[in-house]
N, C-alpha and C positions, 0 to 999 in steps of 0.2 A: 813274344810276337814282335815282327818288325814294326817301324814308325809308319810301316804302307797299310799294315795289316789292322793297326790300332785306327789308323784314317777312315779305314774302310767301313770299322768296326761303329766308329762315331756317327758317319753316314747313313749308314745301317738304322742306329739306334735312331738318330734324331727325327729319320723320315717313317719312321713308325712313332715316337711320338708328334710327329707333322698331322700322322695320320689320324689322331687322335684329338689334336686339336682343332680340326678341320670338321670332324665331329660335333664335336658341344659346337662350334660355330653354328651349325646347319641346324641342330636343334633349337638352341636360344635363341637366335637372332633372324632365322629363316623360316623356324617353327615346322621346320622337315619335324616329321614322325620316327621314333627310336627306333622302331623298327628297318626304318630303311637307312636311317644311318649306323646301325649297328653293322648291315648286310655290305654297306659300302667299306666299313672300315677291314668288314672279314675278309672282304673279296682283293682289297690294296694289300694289306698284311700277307693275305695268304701269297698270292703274286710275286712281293715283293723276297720273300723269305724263300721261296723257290727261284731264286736267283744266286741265292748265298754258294752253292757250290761250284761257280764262273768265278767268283769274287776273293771264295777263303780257301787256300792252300789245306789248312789243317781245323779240324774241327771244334776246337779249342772257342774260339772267338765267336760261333755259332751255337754252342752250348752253354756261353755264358750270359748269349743274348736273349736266349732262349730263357735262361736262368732269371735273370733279372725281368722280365715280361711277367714272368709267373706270379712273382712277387708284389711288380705295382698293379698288375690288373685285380690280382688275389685284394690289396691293400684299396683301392679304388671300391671295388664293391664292399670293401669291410665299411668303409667313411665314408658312402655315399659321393665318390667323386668319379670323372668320367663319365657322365650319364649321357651321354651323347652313345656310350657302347653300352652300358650297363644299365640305362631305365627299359624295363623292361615291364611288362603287367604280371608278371611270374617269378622267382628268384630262381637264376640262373649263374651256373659257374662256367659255362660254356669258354668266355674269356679267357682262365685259367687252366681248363684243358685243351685247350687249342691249343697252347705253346710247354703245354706238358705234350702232348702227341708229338709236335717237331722234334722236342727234345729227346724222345723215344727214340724217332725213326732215327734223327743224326746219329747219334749212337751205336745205332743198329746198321744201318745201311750207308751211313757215309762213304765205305772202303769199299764192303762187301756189293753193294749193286745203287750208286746214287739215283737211278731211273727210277727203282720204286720207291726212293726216300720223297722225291718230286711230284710223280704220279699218285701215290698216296694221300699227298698232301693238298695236292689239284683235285682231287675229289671230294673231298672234303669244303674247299676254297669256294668252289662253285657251287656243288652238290646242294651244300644245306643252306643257302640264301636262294638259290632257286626253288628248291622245295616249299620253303615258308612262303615265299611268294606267291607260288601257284599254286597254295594251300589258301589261302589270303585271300586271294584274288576272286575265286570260287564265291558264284553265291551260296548255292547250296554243296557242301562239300560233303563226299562222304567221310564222317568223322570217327575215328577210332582212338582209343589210349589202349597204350601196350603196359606201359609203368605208369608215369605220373605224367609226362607230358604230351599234350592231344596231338592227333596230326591226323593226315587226308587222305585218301586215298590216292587222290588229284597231286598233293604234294610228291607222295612215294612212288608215282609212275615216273615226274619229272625227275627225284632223287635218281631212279633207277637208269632214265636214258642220259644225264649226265654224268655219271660214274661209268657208264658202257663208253662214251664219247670221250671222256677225260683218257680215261684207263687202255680203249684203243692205241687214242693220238699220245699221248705220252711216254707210254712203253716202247711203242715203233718209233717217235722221234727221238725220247732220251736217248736208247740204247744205241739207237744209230749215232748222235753226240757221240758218247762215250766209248766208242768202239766196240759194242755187242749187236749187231744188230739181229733181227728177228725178221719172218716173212711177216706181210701183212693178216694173212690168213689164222696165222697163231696170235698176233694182238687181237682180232675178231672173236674167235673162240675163248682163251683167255679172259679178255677184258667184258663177255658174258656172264660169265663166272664171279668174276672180279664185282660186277656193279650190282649181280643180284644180291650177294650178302655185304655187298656196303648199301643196299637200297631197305633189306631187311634188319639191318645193324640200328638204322639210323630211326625207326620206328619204335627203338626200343632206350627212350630218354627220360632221365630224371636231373631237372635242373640243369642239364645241358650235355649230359653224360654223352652222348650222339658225336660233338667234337673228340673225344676219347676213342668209341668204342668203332667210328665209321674210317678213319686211318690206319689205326690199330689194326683194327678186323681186314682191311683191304689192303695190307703190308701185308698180313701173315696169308691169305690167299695166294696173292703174287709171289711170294717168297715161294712157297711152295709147289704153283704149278709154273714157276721159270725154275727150280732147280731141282725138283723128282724124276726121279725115271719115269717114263711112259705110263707104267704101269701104273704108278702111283698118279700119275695126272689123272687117269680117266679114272681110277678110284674116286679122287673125290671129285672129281664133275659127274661122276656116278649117281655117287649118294645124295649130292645134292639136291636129285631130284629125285630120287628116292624117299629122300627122308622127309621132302616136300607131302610126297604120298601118303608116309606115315602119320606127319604131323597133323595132313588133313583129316585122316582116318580118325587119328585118337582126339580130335578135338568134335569130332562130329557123333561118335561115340559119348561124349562127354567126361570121356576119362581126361580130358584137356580143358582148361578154358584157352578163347582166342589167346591170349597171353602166352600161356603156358604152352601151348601149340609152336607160337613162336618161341618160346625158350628154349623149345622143344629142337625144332628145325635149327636154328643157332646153334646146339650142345651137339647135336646127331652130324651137323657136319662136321664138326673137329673133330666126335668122337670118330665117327665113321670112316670119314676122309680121309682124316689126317689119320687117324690110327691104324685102324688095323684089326684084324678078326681077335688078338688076344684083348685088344680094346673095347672091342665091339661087345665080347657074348657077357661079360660082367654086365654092362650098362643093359643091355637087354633081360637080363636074368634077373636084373633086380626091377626094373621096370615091370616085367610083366607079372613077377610074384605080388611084389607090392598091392599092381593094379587087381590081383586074383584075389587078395587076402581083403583088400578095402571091398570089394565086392560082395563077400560071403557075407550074410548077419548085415545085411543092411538096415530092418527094422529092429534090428537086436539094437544097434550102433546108434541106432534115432535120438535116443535121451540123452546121446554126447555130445552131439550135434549143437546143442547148446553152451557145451564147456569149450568144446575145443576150438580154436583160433581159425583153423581149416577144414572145409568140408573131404568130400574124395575126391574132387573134381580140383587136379593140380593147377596152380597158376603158376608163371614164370618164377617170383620169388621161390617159390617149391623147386622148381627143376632145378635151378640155379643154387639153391641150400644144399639140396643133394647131390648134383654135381658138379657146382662150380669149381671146385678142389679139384676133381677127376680131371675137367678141363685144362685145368692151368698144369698138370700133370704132364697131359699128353702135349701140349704144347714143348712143355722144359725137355721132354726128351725128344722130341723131333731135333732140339738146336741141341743139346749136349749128347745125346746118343746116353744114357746114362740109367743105368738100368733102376737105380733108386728112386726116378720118377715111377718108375712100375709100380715099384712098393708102395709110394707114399697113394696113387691111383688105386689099385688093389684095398688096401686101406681105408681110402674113405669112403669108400664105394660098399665095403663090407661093412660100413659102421655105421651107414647111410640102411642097409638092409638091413642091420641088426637092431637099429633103432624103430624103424617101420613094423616088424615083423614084432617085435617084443610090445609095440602099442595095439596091433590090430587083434594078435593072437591074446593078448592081456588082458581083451576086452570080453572073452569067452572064459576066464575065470570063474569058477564056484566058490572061491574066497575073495572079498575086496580086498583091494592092494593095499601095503601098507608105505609107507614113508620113508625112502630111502636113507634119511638122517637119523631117524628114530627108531624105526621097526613098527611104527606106532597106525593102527589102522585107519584108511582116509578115505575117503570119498572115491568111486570109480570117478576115472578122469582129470583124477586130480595131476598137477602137472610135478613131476617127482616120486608118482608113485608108481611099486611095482610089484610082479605077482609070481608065485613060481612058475607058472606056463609062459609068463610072459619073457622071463630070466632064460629059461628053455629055449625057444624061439629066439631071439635073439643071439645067444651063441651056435644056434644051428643056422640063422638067418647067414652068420659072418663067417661060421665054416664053409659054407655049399658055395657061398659066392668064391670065396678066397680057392677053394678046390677049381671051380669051374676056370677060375683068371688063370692058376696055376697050369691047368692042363691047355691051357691056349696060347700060353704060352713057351710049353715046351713042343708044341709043334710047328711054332713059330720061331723058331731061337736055338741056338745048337747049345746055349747056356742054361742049364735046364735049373730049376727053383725045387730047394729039398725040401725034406720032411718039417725040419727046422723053422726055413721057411715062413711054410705053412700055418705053423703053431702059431708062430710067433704074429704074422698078419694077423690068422685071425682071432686072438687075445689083443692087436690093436683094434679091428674092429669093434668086439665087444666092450672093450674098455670106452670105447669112442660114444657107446651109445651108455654107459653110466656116466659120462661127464656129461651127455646131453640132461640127464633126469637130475643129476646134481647140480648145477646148474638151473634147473628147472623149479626144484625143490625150491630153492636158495635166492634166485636174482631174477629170474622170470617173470617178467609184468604179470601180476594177478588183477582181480578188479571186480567189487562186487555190487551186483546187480541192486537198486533200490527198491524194483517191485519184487523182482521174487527171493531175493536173500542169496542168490548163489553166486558161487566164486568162480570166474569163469576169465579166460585168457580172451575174450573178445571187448573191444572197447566199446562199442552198441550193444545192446543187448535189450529184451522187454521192448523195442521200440522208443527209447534211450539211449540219448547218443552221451558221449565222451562218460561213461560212467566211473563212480571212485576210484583209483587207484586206491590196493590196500597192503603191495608185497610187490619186492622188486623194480625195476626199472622199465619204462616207457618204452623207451629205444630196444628192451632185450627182447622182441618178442619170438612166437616159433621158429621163426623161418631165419633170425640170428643164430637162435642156439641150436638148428640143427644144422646151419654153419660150424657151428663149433664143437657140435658131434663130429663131422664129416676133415672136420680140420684137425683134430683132435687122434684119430686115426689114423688118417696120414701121417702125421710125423711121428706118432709110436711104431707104424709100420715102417721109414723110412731106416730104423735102425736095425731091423734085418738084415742092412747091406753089410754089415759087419758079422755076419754069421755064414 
């Protein structure tokens, strides 16, 4: 870098720590509240750091400042220092993903379109300090948690008409900067789009995850309906409100909790939108068997209902277990065009069905299941064990899926998916869904119950809270290790591309 560039770099760096010292001032000595100086410091930062592509020629010196940010904020809230951003009444990393997000977009959009690296970033800037505010400010708000962090209803209409407001003016102004410009009638349209799911992004936080998931999410909207064909625009402005309808439908049904409603409408528009019908009928196919199979024998299922960690009624952790893999799937092939996201998608989604399918159908067994490790006979419910209708089920769960991905995709695609293929998915499938029971067997938080002696994957129980651990790990619970089902599949699917 030049001696201009490293000037600029210093200037940069210092007036972000200016702006952090100007913090703890207001706190200690003015006895302002953390709250509003955290919201000041977000709002200077964010401001100032969407100025860095007037400033820096090459992205180098904006990624390293980005780099270094990560680290003292990350290191401030490790040692209690900074609390001027960081006293918080919740533990929050929000700090740390704020300048992981920059770092993202620069990366991403530097070259490719710096208007949505800006507009991205301005929504976010603004977004979530007025949110809290006018969540705050409320006496009686109406209050909701999506994850772990509370929020308003009051906050998320303000989230939403700031992100519409940001996302308009910054698109139509960047692009015109930069020599793209747009009519005003497509930043309107657009930047609707754009603020509803940065408005429903930003409702879905754990310890600050919102800074992460409301840039991220409102880059990859933009990205999309400024560079799809027509066709694909009104696709997903399509579904987006479509899937609004579903996700209302299945949460009112009860086959959703609110949660999971929203995981739901998040997963369905990238599935939907972004992907595509060979996208779409998997996720649907496994959804609605799933929800048909959790349905049947519900008094049969009653005395599991005790063991197992989750009822039928999906929350977001569930949707996001089963298909967060899928997701990040269709995303990698929208930017690489790359057909091995197919498989690893396909994949997890059969392994996801195959492990559903082999619990629900396992639970109609005439022999109690025996112990994956051992062969050794256990307890119905037990987590590890398994039955031959349930073995059954499960590799018919990950064939029919993997058949139906395959047939939707050769009417979609002039590159059609063989025999081979096939096999070969859906043997990752089911494989996917014995790592989840091995797994389960082996590392799975167990925990037994003090009044009634049973072993059970729920940490409440009897009306008893945080009861024994007696096997496994805290942290591993269902909805990690059918992460690790569903991740597990994919990438044994991913090695299809070589066949």
């Amino acid at each position: 870098m030049s001696l201009s560039t490293w000037l600029t770099f210093i200037i940069f760096f210092f007036m972000i720590g200016l702006f952090l010292v100007i913090a703890d001032f207001l706190l200690k000595l003015l006895n302002v509240h953390p709250h509003t100086t955290r919201r000041i410091v977000h709002i200077l930062v964010g401001v100032l750091v969407c100025f860095s592509p007037f400033f820096f020629k090459d992205s180098l010196p904006v990624v390293t400042l980005a780099a270094l940010f990560i680290a003292i904020n990350y290191l401030g809230i490790r040692f209690g220092l900074l609390k001027g951003i960081h006293e918080t009444d919740r533990v929050s990393y929000g700090t740390v993903y704020f300048p992981i997000s920059f770092l993202v977009l620069v990366l991403w959009f530097w070259h490719k379109d710096p208007a949505i690296l800006l507009t991205a970033m301005l929504i976010m800037t603004f977004g979530d300090p007025v949110a809290s505010w006018v969540g705050e400010s409320r006496k009686n708000p109406i209050s909701f948690k999506i994850w772990s962090d509370k929020k308003s209803l009051q906050g998320s209409i303000a989230m939403f008409l700031v992100a519409f407001s940001v996302a308009v003016a910054g698109m139509y102004g960047f692009r015109y900067m930069f020599g793209r410009p747009i009519s005003l009638s497509t930043a309107f349209i657009f930047g609707f789009f754009t603020a509803l799911y940065a408005a429903v992004s930003e409702t879905v936080s754990h310890e600050g995850t919102d800074n992460l998931m409301v840039p991220l999410g409102s880059a990859v909207v933009l990205d999309f309906l400024y560079y799809s064909l027509p066709a694909m625009q009104n696709q997903l402005m399509l579904w987006m409100i479509l899937t609004s309808g579903i996700a209302w439908l299945s949460w009112k049904l009860k086959a959703l909790s609110l949660s999971g409603a929203v995981g739901a409408w998040l997963l369905g528009t990238v599935v939907f939108g972004i992907g595509g019908l060979e996208w779409m009928l998997p996720v649907i196919y496994f959804f609605v068997t799933s929800s048909l199979f959790t349905s049947i024998g519900k008094k049969h299922k009653k005395i599991l209902e005790t063991v197992f960690e989750k009822g039928g009624q999906r929350d977001i952790f569930q949707v996001f277990a089963n298909g967060g893999v899928g997701m990040f799937a269709i995303l990698a092939y929208y930017f690489t065009n790359h057909i091995i996201w197919y498989m690893i998608f396909l994949g997890s989604m059969a392994a996801a069905t195959a492990d559903t399918w082999a619990t629900e159908l396992g639970t109609f067994s005439r022999r109690l299941p025996v112990s994956i490790l051992n062969f050794k006979t256990v307890e119905m419910g037990t987590s590890g064990g398994i039955t031959p209708l349930g073995t059954v089920g499960a590799f018919l769960g990950s064939l029919s899926l993997v058949f139906i991905g395959i047939l939707a995709w050769g009417w979609q695609h002039e590159i059609h998916l063989n025999v081979i293929h096939v096999l070969i998915i859906t043997l990752a499938g089911f494989l996917g869904s014995v790592v989840d029971s091995l797994i389960g067997a082996t590392l799975q938080a167990q925990y037994r119950c003090p009044v009634c002696q049973k072993i059970t994957e729920k940490r409440n129980h009897c009306s008893q809270s945080h009861i024994p651990l007696v096997k496994g790990y805290t942290f591993l619970n269902n909805d990690r290790v059918n992460q690790l089902c569903t991740l597990s599949g994919g990438l044994i699917a991913g090695l299809a591309v070589f066949f």
